[in-house]
TORPA-4810 file (N, C-alpha, C, O; in nm, 3 decimals):
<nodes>
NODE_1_0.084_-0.118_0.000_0.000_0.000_0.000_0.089_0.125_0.000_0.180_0.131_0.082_X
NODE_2_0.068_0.224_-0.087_0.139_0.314_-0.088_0.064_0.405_-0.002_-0.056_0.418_0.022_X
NODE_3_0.205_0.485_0.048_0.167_0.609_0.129_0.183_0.729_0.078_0.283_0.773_0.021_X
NODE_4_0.008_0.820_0.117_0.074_0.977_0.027_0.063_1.032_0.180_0.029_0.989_0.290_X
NODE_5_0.112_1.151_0.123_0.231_1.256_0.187_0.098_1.360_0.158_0.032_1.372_0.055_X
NODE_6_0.085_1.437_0.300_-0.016_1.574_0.302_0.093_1.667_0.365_0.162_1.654_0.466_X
NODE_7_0.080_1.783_0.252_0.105_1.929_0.299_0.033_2.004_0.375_-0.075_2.059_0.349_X
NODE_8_0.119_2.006_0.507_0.005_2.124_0.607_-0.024_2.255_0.531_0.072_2.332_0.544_X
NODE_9_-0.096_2.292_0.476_-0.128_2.439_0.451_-0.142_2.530_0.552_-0.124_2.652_0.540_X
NODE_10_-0.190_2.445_0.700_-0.243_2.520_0.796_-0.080_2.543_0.924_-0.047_2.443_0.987_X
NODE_11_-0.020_2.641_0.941_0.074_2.643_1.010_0.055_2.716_1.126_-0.013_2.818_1.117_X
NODE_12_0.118_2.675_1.268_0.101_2.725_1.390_0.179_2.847_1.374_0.256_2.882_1.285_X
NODE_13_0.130_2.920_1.512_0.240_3.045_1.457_0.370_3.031_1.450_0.434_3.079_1.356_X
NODE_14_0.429_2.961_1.555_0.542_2.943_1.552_0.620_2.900_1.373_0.730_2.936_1.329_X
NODE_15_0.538_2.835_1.321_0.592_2.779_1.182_0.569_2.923_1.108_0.661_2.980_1.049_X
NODE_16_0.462_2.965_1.115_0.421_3.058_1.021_0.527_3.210_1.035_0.568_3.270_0.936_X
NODE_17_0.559_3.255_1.192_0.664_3.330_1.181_0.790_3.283_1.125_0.852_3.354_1.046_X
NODE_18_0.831_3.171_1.159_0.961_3.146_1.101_0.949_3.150_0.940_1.056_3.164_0.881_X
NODE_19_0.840_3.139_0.869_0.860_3.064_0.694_0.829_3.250_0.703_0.880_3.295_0.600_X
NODE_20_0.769_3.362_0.781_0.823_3.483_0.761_0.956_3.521_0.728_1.002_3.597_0.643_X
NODE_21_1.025_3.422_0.853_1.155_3.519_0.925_1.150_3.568_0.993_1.259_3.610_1.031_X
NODE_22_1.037_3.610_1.069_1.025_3.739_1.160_0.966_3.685_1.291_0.877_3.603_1.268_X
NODE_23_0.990_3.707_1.426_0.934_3.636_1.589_0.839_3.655_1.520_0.816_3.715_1.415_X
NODE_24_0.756_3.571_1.624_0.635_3.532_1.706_0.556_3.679_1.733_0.446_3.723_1.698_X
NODE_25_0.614_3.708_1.774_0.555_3.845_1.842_0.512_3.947_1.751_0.404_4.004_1.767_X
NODE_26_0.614_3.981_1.626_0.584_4.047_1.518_0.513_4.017_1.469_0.458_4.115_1.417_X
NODE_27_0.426_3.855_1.423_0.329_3.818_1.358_0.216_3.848_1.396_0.137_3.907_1.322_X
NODE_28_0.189_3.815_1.518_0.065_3.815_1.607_0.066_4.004_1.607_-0.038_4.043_1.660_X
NODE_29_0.144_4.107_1.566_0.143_4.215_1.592_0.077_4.218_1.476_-0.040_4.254_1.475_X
NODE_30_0.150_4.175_1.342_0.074_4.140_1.200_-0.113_4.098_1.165_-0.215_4.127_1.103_X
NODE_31_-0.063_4.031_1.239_-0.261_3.957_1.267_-0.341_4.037_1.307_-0.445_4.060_1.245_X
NODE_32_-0.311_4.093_1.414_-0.371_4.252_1.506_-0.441_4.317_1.420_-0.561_4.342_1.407_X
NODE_33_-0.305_4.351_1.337_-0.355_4.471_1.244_-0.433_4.431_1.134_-0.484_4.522_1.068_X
NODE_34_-0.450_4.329_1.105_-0.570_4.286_0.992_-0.475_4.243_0.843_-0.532_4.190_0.747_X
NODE_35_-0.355_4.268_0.841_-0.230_4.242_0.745_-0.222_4.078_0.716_-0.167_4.044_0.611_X
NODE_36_-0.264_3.996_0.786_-0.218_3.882_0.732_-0.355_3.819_0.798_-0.340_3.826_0.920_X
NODE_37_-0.479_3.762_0.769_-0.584_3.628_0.846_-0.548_3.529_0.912_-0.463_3.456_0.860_X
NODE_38_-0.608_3.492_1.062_-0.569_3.363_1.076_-0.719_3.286_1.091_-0.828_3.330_1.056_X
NODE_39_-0.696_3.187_1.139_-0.808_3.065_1.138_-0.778_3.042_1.307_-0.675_3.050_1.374_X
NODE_40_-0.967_3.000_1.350_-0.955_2.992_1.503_-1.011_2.916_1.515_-1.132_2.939_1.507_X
NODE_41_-0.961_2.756_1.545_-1.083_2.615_1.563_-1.063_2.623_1.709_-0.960_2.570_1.752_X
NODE_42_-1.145_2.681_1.794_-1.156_2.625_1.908_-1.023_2.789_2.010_-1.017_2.912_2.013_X
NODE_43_-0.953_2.676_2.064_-0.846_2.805_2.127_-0.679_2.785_2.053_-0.581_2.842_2.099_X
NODE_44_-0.675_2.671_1.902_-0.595_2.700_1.837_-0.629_2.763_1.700_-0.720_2.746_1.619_X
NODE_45_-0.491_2.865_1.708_-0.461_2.955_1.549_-0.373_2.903_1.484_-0.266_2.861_1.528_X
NODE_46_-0.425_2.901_1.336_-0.348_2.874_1.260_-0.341_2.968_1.135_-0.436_3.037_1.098_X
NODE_47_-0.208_2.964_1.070_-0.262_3.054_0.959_-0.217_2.995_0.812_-0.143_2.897_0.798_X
NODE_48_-0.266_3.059_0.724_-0.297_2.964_0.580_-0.185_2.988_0.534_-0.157_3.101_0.572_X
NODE_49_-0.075_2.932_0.454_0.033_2.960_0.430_0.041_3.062_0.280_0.131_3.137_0.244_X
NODE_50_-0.140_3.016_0.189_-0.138_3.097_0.074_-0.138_3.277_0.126_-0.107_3.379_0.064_X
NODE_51_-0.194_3.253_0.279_-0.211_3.439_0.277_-0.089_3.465_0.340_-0.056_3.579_0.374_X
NODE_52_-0.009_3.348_0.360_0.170_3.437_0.375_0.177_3.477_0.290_0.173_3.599_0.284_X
NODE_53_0.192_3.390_0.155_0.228_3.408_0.049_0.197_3.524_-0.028_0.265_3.580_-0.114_X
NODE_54_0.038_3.563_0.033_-0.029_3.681_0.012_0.034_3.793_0.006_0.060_3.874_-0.083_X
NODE_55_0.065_3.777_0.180_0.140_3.872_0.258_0.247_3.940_0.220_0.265_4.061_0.238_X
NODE_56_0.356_3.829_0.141_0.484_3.855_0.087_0.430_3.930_-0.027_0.497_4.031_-0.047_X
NODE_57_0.327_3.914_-0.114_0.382_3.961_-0.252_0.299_4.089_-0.229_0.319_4.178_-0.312_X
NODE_58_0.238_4.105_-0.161_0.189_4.274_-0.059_0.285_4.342_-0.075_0.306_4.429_-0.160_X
NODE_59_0.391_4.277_0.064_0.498_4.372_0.109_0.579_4.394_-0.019_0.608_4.512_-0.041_X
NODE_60_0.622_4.303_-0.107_0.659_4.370_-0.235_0.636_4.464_-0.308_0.725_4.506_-0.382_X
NODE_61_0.537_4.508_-0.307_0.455_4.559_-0.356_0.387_4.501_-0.504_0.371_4.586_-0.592_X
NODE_62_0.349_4.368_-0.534_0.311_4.305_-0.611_0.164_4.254_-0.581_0.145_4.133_-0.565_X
NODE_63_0.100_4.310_-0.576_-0.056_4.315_-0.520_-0.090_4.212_-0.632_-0.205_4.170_-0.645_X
</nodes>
């Protein structure tokens, strides 16, 4: 039986600041401000890795 392989899309913050670069703290400062969405099942956040991706081509200025 073969085994497939799932990509988390959904990353804790901790993952999601680092594939930034930037703490923990800066993200959640990010989120605050309405700059990047996260997702709330319950009392964990996660955030979508396409609206990093979002995020990045923002700060580029590549809207």
């Amino acid at each position: 039986m073969a085994e497939s392989t799932v990509q988390n899309r959904m990353l804790k913050s901790r993952q999601a600041a680092a594939y930034l670069g930037i703490s923990e703290r800066k993200l959640w400062q990010i989120e605050k401000e309405g700059r990047i969405p996260s997702v709330r099942i319950d009392r964990a956040v996660r955030f979508d890795i396409n609206d990093l991706d979002d995020f990045i081509r923002r700060a580029k200025g590549g809207e």
